[in-house]
N, C-alpha and C positions, 0 to 999 in steps of 0.2 A: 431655689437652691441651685447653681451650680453646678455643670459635670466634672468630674474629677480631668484634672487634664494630662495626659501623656507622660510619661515618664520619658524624659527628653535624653535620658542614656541607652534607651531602650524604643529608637523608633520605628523600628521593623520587626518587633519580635514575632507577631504573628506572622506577617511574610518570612520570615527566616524559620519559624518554627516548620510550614508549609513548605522550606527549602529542602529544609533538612529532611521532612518526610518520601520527599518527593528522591533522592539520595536512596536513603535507605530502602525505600519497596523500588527500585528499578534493580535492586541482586538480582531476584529471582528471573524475572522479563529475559536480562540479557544472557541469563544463563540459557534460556530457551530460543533465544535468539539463535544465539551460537548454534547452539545443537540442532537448530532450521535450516540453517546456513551449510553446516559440515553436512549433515542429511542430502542435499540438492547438490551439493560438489563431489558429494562420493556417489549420488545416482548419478550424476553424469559422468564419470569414471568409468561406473560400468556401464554406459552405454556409450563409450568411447571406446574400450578392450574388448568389450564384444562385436559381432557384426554390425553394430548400428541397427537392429533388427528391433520391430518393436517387441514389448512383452507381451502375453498370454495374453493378460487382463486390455491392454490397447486395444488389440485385436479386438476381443468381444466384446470391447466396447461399439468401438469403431463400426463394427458387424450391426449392433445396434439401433446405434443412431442412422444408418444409412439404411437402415430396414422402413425405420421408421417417420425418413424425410416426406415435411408437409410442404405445400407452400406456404402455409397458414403460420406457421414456424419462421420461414427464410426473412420475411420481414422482419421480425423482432433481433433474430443473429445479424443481422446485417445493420440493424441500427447500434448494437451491440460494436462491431466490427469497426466503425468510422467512430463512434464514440469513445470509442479504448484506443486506436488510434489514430494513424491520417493523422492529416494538418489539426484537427480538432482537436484527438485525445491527447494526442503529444505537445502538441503547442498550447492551442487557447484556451482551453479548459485551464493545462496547469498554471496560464498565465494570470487567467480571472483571478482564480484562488489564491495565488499569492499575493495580487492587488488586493481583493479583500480582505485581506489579514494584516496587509499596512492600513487598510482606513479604515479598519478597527481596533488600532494603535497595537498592534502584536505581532511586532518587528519579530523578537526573537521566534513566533512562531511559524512567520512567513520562512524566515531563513531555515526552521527546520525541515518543513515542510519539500522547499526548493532544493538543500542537499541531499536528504535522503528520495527526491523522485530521480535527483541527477546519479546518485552513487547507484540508486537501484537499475536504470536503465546502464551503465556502464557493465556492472555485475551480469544483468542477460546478458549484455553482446557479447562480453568475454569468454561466456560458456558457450553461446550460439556459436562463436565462431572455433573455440578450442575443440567441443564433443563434434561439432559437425553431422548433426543427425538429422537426417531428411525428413520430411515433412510426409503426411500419409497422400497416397494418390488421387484419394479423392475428395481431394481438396475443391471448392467453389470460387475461393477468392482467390484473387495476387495476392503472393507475398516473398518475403525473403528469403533466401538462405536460412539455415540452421532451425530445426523444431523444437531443440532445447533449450534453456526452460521458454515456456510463453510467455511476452513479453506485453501482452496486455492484459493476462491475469498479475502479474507480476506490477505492473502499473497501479493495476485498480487495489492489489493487498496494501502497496503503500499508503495511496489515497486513504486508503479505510482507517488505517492503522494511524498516520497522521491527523485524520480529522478527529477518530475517536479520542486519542489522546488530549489534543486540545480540546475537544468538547466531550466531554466525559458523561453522555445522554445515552440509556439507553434506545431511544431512537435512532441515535445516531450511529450507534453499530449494531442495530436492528439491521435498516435501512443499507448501512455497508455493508454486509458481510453478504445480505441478499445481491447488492451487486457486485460484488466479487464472485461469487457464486453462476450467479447468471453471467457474469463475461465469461466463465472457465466452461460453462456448459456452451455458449454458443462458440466458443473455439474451437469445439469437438464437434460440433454440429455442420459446422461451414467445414469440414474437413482440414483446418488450421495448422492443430495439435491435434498429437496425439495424448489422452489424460491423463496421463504421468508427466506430459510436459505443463500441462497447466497446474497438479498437485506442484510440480516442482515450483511456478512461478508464484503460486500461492507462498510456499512455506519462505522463496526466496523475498519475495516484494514485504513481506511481514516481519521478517526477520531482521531484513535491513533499517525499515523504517524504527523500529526496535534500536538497535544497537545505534543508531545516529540520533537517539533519542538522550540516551543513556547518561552522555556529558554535558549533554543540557536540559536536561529533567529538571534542576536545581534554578536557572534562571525561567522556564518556562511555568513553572509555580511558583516564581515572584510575579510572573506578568499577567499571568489570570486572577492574579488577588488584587489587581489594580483596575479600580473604575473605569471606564469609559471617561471620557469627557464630555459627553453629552446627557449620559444618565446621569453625570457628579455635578452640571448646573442645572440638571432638572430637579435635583435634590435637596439645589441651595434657595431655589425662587419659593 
């Protein structure tokens, strides 16, 4: 017997159904976006009209972690530190990743991917350079100009955020959010940021990967509903 074959007025209804869903549940996301976004622009406001001083809660952090420096610790903040960024975090890493996502035929996801790390890194420096808020003293590493928001916790929320999307595993925002986490704490640890500036690069790097998600949510679950090429002749032998 015969499998019924395709209604040929209808050949995408399940990727379209998938579209359409994918539409409707990103309401809620960008509305959260949004409100991650206005959150980081109005803390940096006020710590633009204020002395540029840090808050309470920096301080006793800050107090803290520098009570409590190991050497045992500096190793892993510091492979943290060139991994988030330097020529690595910034460059090859995002470069891999989007090569991989072309040779596993998921153009529209590589391009998501690439605008929202680029729109995300724009969005730091514009606040780094507008709030202009110094960095704490005790700092270990080089770095730049401006402490607000951090700009490689901010890096690693988009990563998170784009990879979970496209691959919707709980391991795989397991696995991210632990390293988002752990670059906001070695930020703080290498005397970077102050923790308000890495909360702040969290909710920004998140929020944005979010909202550059939101008008292409709809082709991006047409393109995960599509086979591979390799697993679709391995299917046909």
């Amino acid at each position: 017997m015969s499998s019924p074959r395709p209604d040929p007025a209808k050949p995408d209804a399940e990727g379209h159904d998938v579209a359409k869903a994918a539409r409707v549940s990103s309401r809620w996301p960008i509305i959260a976006a949004s409100v991650a976004v206005v959150v980081v622009v109005g803390l940096g406001v006020i710590i633009a009209l204020r002395p540029k001083l840090p808050f309470e809660v920096d301080t006793e952090w800050m107090g803290e972690i520098v009570e409590h420096r190991s050497p045992i610790w500096l190793g892993p903040a510091l492979f943290f530190n060139y991994a988030g960024g330097s020529i690595i975090g910034s460059v090859v890493i995002p470069v891999v990743i989007f090569l991989l996502l072309l040779a596993f035929r998921r153009p529209w996801g590589a391009a998501f991917f690439a605008i929202a790390s680029i729109v995300s890194v724009l969005c730091v420096q514009l606040l780094k350079h507008t709030v202009g808020r110094a960095r704490p003293s005790e700092i270990l590493v080089n770095a730049d100009t401006g402490s607000f928001p951090s700009g490689h916790t901010a890096n690693a929320a988009t990563m998170v955020v784009v990879l979970g999307i496209l691959f919707p595993r709980v391991w795989v925002w397991v696995l991210g959010v632990i390293w988002a986490v752990l670059m906001a704490v070695s930020r703080t640890y290498l005397g970077a940021h102050w923790i308000s500036d890495t909360i702040g690069g969290l909710l920004l790097g998140a929020g944005v990967a979010i909202i550059v998600w939101t008008p292409l949510a709809h082709r991006l679950a047409l393109e995960a509903t599509e086979p591979h090429p390799f697993f679709l002749a391995r299917t046909r032998q």
